[in-house]
N, C-alpha and C positions, 0 to 999 in steps of 0.2 A: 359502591355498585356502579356498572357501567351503566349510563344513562345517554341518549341518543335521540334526539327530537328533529324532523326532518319536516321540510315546508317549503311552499314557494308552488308547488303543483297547479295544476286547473286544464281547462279546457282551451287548447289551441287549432288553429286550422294547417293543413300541411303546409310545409315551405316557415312555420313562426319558429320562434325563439323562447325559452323558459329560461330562466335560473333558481335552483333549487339550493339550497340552505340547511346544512345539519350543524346543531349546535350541542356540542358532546361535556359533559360532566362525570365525573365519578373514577375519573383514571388521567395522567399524565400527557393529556393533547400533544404536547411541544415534541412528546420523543416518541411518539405512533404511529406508523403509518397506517394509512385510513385507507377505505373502497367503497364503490359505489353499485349497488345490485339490483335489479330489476327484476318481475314477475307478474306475465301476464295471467290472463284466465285461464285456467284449465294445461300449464305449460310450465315445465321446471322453472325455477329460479335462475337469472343468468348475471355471471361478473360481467359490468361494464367497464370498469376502469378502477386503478391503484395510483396510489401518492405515498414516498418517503415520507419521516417526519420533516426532514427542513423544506420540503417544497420543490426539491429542484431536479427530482426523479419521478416519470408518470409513464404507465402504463392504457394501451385503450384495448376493447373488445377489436374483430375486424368491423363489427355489423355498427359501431359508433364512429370509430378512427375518422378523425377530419369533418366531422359535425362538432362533438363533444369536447370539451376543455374541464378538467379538474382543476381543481385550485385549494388552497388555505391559509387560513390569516389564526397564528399561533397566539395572535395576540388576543384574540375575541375567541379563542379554542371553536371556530367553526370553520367548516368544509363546504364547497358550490361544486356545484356541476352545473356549466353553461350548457344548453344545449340549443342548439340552431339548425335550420332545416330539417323540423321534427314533419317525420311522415308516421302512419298509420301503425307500421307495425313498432313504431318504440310506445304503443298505449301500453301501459302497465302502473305496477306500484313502485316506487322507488324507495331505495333505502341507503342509508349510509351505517358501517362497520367498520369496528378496530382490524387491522390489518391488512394484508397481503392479499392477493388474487385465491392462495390455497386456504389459507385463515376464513376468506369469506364466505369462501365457498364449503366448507364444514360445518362453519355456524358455530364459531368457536365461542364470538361474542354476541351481543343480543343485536337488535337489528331495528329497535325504536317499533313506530306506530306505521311508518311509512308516509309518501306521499304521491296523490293520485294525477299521473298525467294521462290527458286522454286527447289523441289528435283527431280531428274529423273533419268533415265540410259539413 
């Protein structure tokens, strides 16, 4: 079974920096590509960004592009998403999923417990 554990969340003030951490079991990490999805309060779910499985093809939202960095280390099967110059509206839940931008966005695979960033002053 696809398993998805995602962490690294907390409370920042705008203008900080996060790195979030999903650690995936139960299916083939090395040959996946992976995404990263967001969801505020009361507000669809939104793709933030995609990764190939070897690492060396990435996609961004427009509303992340050039704050945000994806990444992956096949060798610990886990995923990051750096994130810097975090303002107000990136608060939500964060999740890491097997695949593509269309894959994510269906909810083809599960989507773990999430983790909670919330920027403020």
């Amino acid at each position: 079974q696809v398993q998805l554990v995602e962490s690294g969340g907390g409370l920042v003030q705008p203008g900080g920096s996060l790195r979030l951490s999903c650690t995936a079991s139960g299916f083939t990490f090395s040959t996946s590509a992976m995404s990263w999805v967001r969801q505020a309060p009361g507000k669809e779910f939104e793709w933030i960004s995609d990764i190939n499985s070897v690492g060396d093809n990435t996609y961004y939202a427009d509303s992340v592009e050039g704050r945000f960095t994806i990444s992956r280390d096949n060798t610990k099967n886990t995923l990051y998403l750096q994130m810097n110059n975090l303002q107000p509206e990136d608060t939500a839940v964060y999740y890491c999923t097997k695949g593509r931008r269309v894959v994510a966005l269906r909810r083809v695979y599960p989507w773990g417990q999430g983790t909670q960033v919330t920027v403020s002053s």
